[in-house]
C-alpha positions in Angstrom: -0.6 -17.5 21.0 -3.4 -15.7 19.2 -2.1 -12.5 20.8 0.8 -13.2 19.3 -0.5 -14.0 16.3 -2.4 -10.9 15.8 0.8 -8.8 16.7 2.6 -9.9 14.3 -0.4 -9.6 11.5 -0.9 -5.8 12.7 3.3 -5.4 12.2 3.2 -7.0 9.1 0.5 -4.8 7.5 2.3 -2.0 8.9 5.4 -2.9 7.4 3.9 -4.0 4.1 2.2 -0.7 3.5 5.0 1.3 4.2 7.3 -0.8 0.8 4.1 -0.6 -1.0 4.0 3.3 -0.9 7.4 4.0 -1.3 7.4 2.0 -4.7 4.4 4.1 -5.6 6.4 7.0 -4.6 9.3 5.7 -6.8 6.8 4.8 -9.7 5.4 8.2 -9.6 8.4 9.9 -10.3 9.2 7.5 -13.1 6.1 8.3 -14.6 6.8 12.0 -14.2 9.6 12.0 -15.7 8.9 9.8 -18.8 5.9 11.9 -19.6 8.1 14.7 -19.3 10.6 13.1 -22.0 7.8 12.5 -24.1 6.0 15.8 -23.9 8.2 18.5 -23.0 6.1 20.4 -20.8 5.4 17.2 -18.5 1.5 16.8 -19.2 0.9 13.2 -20.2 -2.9 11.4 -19.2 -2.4 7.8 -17.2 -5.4 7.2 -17.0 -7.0 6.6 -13.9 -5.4 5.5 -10.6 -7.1 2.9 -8.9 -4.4 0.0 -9.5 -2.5 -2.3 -7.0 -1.7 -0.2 -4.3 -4.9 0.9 -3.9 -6.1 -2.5 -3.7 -3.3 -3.5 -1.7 -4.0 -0.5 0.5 -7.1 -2.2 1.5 -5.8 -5.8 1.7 -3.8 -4.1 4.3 -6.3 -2.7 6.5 -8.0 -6.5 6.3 -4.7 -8.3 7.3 -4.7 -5.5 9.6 -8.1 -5.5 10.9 -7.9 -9.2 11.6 -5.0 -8.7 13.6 -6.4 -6.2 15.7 -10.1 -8.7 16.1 -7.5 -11.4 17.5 -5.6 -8.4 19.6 -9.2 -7.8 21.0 -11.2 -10.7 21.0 -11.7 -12.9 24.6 -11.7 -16.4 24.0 
């Protein structure tokens, strides 16, 4: 059961990080393309990046890292 259990954690980090980055991806390019209808040579200052999916980025590799100490751990 914990086999199991860590499985499925791994998978669902896996899966979660790969929606995660493709709305990044897709916010990116909104972003881009605002700041290019704003200023028209496309040059527009966010600010700095660290936001959710860098945090969730490493929530993932926890969830993920968990899974992988009940993969591996005996009981």
């Amino acid at each position: 059961m914990r086999n199991l259990l860590g499985y499925f954690l791994i998978a669902q980090a896996i899966m979660t990080g790969i929606i995660v980055y493709s709305i990044f991806q897709l916010s990116d390019s909104i972003k881009a393309s605002a700041a290019y209808v704003v200023s028209k040579n496309g040059q527009l200052s966010w600010g700095m990046e660290f936001g959710m999916p860098t945090f969730a980025l490493f929530l993932l590799i926890a969830v993920a890292g968990l899974g992988i100490y009940l993969v591996v751990m005996k009981k």
